[in-house]
MIKOL-888374 format. One record per atom (N, C-alpha, C): x, z, y negated; residue in one letter; atom name. Coordinates in steps of 0.02 Angstrom, whole numbers, plus 50000, padded with zeros to 5 digits. Layout:
BEGIN
+-------+-------+-------+------+------+
|  east |    up | north | resn | name |
+-------+-------+-------+------+------+
|     X |     Z |     Y |    A |   CA |
...
+-------+-------+-------+------+------+
//
This chain:
BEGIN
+-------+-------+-------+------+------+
|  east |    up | north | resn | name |
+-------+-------+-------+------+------+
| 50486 | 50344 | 46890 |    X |    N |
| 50510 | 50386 | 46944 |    X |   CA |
| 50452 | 50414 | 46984 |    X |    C |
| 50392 | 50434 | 46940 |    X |    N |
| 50354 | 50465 | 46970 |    X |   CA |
| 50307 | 50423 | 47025 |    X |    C |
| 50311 | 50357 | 47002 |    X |    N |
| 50286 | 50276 | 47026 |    X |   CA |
| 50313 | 50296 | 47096 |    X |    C |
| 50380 | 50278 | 47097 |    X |    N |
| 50427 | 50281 | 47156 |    X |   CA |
| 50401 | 50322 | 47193 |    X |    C |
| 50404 | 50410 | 47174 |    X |    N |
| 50373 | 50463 | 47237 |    X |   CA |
| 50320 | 50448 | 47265 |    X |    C |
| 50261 | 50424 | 47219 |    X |    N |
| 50216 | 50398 | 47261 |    X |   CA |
| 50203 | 50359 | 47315 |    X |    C |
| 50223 | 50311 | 47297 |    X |    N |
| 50227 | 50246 | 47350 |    X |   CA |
| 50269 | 50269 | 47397 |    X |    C |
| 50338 | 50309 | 47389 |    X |    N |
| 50365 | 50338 | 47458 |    X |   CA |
| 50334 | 50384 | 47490 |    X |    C |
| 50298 | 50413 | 47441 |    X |    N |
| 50256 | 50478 | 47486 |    X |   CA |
| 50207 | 50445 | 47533 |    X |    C |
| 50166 | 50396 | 47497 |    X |    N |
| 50102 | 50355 | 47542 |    X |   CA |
| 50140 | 50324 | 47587 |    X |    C |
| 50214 | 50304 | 47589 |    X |    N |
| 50220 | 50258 | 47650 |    X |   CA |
| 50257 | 50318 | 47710 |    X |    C |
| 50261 | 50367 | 47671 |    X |    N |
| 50279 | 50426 | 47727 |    X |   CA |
| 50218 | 50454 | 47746 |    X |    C |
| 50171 | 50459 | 47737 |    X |    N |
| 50100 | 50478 | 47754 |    X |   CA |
| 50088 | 50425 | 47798 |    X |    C |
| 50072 | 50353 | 47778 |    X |    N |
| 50039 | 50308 | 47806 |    X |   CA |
| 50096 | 50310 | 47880 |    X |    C |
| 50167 | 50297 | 47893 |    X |    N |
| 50232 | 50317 | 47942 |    X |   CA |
| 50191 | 50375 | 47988 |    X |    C |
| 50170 | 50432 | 47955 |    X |    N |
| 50147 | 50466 | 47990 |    X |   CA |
| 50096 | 50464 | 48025 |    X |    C |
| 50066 | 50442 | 48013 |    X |    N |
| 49978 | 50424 | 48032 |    X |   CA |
| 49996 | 50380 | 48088 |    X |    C |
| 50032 | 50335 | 48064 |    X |    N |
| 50033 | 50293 | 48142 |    X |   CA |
| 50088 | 50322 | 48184 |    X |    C |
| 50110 | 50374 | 48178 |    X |    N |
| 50150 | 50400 | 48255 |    X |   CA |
| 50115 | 50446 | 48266 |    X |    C |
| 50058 | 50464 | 48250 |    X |    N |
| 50020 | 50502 | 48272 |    X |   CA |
| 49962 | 50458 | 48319 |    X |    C |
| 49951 | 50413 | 48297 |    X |    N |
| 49923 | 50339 | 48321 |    X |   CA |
| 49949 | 50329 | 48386 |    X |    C |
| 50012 | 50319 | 48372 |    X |    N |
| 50042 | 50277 | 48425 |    X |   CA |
| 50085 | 50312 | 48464 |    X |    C |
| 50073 | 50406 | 48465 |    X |    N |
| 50071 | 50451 | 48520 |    X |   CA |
| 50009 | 50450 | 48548 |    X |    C |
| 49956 | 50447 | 48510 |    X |    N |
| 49901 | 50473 | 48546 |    X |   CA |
| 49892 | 50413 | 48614 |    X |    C |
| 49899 | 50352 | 48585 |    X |    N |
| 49886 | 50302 | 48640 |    X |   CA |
| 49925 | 50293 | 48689 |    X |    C |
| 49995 | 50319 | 48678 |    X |    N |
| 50024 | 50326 | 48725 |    X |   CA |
| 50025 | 50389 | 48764 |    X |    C |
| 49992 | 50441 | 48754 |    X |    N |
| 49972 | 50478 | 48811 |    X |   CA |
| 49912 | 50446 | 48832 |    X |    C |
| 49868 | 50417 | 48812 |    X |    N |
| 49804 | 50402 | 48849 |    X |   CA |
| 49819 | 50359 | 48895 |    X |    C |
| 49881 | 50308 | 48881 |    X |    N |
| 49887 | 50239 | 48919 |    X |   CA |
| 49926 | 50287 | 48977 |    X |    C |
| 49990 | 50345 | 48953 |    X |    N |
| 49985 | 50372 | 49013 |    X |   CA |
| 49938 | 50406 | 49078 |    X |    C |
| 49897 | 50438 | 49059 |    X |    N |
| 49847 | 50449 | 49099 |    X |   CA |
| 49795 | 50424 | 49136 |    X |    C |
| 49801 | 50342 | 49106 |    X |    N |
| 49762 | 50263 | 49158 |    X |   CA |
| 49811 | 50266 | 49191 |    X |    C |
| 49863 | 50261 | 49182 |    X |    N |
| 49924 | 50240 | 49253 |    X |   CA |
| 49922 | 50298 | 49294 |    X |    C |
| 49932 | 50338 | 49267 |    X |    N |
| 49905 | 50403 | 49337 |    X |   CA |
| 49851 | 50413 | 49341 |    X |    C |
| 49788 | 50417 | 49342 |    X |    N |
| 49737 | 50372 | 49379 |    X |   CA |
| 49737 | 50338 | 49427 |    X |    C |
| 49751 | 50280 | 49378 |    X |    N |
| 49751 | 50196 | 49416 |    X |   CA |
| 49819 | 50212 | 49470 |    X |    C |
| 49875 | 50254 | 49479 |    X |    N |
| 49894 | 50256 | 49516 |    X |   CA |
| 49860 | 50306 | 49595 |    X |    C |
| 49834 | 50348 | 49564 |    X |    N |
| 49782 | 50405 | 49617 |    X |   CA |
| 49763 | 50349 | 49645 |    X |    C |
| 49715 | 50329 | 49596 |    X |    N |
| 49656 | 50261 | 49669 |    X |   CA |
| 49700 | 50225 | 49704 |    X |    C |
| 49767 | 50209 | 49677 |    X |    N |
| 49811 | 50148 | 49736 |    X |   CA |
| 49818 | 50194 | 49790 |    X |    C |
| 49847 | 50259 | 49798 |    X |    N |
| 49872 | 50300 | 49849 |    X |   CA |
| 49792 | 50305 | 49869 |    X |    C |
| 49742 | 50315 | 49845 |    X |    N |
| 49697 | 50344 | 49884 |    X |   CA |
| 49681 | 50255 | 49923 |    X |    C |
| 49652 | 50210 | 49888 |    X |    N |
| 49631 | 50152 | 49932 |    X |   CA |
| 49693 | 50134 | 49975 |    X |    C |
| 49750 | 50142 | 49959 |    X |    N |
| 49820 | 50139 | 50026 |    X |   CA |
| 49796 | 50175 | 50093 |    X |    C |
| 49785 | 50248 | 50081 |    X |    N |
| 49755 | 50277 | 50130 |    X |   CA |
| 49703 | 50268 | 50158 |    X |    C |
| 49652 | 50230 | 50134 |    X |    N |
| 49586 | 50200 | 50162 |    X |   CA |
| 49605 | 50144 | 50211 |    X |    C |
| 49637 | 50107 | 50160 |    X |    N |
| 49666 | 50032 | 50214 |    X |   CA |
| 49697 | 50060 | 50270 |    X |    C |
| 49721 | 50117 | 50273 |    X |    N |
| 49766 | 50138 | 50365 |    X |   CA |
| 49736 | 50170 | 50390 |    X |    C |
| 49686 | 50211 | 50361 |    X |    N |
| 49639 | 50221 | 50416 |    X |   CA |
| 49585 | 50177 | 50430 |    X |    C |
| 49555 | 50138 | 50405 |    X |    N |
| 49525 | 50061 | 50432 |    X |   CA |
| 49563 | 50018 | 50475 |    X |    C |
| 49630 | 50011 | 50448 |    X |    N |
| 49669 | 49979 | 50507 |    X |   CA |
| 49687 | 50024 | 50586 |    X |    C |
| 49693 | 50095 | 50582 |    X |    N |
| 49682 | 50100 | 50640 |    X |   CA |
| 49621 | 50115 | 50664 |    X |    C |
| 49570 | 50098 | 50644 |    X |    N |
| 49500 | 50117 | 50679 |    X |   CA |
| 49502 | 50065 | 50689 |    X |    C |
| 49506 | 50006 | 50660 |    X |    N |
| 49522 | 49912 | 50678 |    X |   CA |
| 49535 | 49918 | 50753 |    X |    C |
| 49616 | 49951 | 50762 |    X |    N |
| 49636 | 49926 | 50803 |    X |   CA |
| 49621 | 49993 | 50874 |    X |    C |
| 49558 | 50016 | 50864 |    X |    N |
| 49558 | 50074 | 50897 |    X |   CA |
| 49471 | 50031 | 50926 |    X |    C |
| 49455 | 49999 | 50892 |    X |    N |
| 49385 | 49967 | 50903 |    X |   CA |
| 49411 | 49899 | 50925 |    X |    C |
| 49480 | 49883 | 50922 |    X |    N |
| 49462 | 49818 | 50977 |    X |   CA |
| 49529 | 49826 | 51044 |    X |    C |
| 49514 | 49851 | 51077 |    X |    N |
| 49553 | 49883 | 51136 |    X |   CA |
| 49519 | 49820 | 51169 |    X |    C |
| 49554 | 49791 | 51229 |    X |    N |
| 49519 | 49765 | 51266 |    X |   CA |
| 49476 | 49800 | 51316 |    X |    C |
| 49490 | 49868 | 51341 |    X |    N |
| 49424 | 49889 | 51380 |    X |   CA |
| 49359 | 49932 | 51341 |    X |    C |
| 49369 | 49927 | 51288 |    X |    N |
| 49328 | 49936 | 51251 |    X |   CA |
| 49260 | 49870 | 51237 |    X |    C |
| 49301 | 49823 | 51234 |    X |    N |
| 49260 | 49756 | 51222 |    X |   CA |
| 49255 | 49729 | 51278 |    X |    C |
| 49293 | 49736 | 51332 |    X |    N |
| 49255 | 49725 | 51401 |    X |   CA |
| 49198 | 49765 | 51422 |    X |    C |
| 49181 | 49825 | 51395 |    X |    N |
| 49144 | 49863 | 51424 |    X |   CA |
| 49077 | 49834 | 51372 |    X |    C |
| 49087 | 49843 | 51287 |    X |    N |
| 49027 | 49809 | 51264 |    X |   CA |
| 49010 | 49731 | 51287 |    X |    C |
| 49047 | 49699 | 51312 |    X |    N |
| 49011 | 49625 | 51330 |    X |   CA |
| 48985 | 49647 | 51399 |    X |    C |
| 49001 | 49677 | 51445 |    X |    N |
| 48945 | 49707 | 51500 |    X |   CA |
| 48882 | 49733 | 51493 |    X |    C |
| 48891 | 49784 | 51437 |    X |    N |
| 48845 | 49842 | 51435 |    X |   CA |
| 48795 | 49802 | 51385 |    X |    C |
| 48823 | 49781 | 51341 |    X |    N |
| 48749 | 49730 | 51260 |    X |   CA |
| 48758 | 49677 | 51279 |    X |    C |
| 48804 | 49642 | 51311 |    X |    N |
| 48807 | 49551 | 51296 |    X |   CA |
| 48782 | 49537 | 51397 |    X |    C |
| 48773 | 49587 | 51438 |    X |    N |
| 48760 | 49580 | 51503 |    X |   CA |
| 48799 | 49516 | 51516 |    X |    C |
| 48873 | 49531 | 51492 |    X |    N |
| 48901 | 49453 | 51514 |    X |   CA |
| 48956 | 49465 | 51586 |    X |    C |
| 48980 | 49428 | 51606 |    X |    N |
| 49016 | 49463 | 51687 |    X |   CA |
| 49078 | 49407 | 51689 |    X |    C |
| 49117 | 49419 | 51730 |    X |    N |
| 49197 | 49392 | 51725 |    X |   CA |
| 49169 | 49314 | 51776 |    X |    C |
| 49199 | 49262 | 51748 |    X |    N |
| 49191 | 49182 | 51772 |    X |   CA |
| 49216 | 49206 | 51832 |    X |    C |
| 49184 | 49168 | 51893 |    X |    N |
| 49215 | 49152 | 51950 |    X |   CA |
| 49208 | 49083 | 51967 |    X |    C |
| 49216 | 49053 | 52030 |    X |    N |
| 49205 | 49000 | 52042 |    X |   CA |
| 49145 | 48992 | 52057 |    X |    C |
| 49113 | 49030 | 52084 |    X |    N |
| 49046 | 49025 | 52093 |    X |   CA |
| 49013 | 49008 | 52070 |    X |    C |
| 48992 | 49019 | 51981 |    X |    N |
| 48980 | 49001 | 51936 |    X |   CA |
| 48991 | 48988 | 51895 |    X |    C |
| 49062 | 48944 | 51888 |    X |    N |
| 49086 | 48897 | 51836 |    X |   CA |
| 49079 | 48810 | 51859 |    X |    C |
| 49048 | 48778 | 51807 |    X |    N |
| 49024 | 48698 | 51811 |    X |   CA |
| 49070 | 48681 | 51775 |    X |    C |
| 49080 | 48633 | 51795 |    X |    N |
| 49147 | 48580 | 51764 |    X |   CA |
| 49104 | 48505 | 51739 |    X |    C |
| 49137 | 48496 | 51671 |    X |    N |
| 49109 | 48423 | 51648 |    X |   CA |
| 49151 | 48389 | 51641 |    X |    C |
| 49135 | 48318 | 51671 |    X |    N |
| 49187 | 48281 | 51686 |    X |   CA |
| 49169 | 48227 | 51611 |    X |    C |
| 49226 | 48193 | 51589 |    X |    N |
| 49231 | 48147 | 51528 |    X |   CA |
| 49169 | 48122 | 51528 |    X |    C |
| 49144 | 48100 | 51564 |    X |    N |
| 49087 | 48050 | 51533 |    X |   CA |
| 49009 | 48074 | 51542 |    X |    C |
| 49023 | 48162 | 51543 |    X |    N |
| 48969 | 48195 | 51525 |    X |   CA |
| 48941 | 48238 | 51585 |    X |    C |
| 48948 | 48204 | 51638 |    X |    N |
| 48909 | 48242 | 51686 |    X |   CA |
| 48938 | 48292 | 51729 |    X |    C |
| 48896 | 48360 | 51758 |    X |    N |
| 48901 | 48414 | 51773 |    X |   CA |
| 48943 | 48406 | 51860 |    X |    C |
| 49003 | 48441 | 51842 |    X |    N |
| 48999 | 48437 | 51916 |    X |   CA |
| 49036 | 48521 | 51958 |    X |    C |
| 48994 | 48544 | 51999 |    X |    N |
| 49013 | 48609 | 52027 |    X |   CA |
| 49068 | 48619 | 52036 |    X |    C |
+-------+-------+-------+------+------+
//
């Protein structure tokens, strides 16, 4: 009998030990997911404000004004557009 208490006692001890185990990891594993969820909301919020500075840095008079101002480049006219004809050569 006394055989018996034992071995039930150790497997109620050892029972215990691992839900103490297998609380502890499950609060820890909770607290990576909230984390790991913070950084999603925070890099979410990065990506929309990159996307509108994206789309705030390519305006077209914005990039018309830098290809004037750094690229000294100027709008085609006829004046100075050459035409190549198929078999290579330049023609005004």
């Amino acid at each position: 009998m006394t055989r018996l208490n034992l071995v039930l006692l150790l497997a109620v001890l050892l029972s215990a030990m691992h839900l103490v185990q297998v609380q502890y990891e499950s609060r820890r594993l909770y607290t990576e997911i909230e984390r790991a969820q913070g950084d999603a909301r925070r890099l979410e919020i990065e990506h929309e404000r990159l996307q509108v500075e994206k789309r705030a840095q390519a305006t077209p008079l914005r990039v018309e004004r830098l290809a004037k101002d750094q690229l000294q480049m100027r709008p085609a006219t006829p004046a100075i557009t050459q035409y190549v004809s198929p078999d290579g050569r330049v023609q005004p």
